[in-house]
C-alpha positions in Angstrom: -197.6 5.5 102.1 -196.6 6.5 98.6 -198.1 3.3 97.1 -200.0 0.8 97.5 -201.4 -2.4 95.3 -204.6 -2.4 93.3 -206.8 -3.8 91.4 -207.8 -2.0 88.4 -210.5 -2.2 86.0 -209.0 -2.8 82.4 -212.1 -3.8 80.5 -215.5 -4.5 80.0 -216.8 -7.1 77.7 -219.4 -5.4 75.6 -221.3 -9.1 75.0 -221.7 -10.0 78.5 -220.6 -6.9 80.9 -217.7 -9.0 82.4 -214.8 -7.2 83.9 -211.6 -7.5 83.4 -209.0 -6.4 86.3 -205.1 -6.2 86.6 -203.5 -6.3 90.0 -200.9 -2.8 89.9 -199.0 -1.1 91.9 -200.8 2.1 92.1 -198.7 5.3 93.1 -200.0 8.9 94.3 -198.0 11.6 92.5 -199.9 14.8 93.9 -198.7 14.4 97.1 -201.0 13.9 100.4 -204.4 13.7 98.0 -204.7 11.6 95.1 -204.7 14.1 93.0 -202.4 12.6 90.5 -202.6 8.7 90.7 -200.4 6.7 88.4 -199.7 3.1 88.1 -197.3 0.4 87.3 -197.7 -3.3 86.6 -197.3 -5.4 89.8 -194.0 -7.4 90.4 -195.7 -10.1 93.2 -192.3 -11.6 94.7 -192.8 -13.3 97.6 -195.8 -14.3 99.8 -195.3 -11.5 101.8 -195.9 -9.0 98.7 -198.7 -11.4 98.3 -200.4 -11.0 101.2 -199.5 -7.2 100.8 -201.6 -6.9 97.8 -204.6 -9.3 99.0 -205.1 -6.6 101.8 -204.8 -3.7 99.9 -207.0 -5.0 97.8 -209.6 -6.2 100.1 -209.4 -3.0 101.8 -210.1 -0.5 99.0 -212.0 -2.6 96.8 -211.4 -2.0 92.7 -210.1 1.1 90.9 -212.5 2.4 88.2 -210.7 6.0 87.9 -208.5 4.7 85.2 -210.8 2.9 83.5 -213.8 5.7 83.6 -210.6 8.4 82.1 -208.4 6.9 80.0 -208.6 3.7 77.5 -206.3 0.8 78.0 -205.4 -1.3 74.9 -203.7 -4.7 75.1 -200.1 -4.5 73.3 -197.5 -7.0 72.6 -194.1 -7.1 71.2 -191.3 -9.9 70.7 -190.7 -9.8 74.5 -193.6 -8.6 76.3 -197.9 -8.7 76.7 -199.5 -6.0 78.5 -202.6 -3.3 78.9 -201.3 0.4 77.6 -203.3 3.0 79.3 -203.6 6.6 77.7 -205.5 9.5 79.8 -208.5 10.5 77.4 -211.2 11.6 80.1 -214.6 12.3 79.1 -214.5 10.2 75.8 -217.6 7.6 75.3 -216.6 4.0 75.8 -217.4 1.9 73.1 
């Protein structure tokens, strides 16, 4: 399979320690290993996607690789709301 949903960890609440999670579509780009994993926001359009994404998710648990190598930032613009991710591994997270 060339994708599959996830859930991703977005943020963590430096007060408490909450986390924050998006439900994605993730993709592998590197071919057979996921070497190159990317993502896109999930478009949930029917129960059966729904139930798709509940067992993906149940089955592999969350997704801390983007989170522990990049840094997402919430954006918005006339139209849309939405977490930006940009690949910044090995940076401190604040």
């Amino acid at each position: 399979m060339n994708w599959k949903y996830g859930m991703i960890l977005v943020q963590i609440d430096p007060e408490d320690g909450e986390e924050l999670y998006e439900l994605v579509e993730l993709y592998n780009m590197g071919g057979d290993k996921m070497t190159s994993p990317a993502f896109a926001h999930a478009r949930v359009m029917s129960p059966k996607e729904l139930t798709m994404a509940y067992h993906d998710v149940q089955r592999d648990g969350t997704n801390r690789w983007f989170y522990d190598n990049g840094t997402f930032t919430w954006e918005r613009d006339d139209v849309t709301e939405q977490w930006a991710w940009d690949w910044n591994p090995h940076e401190e997270k604040e």
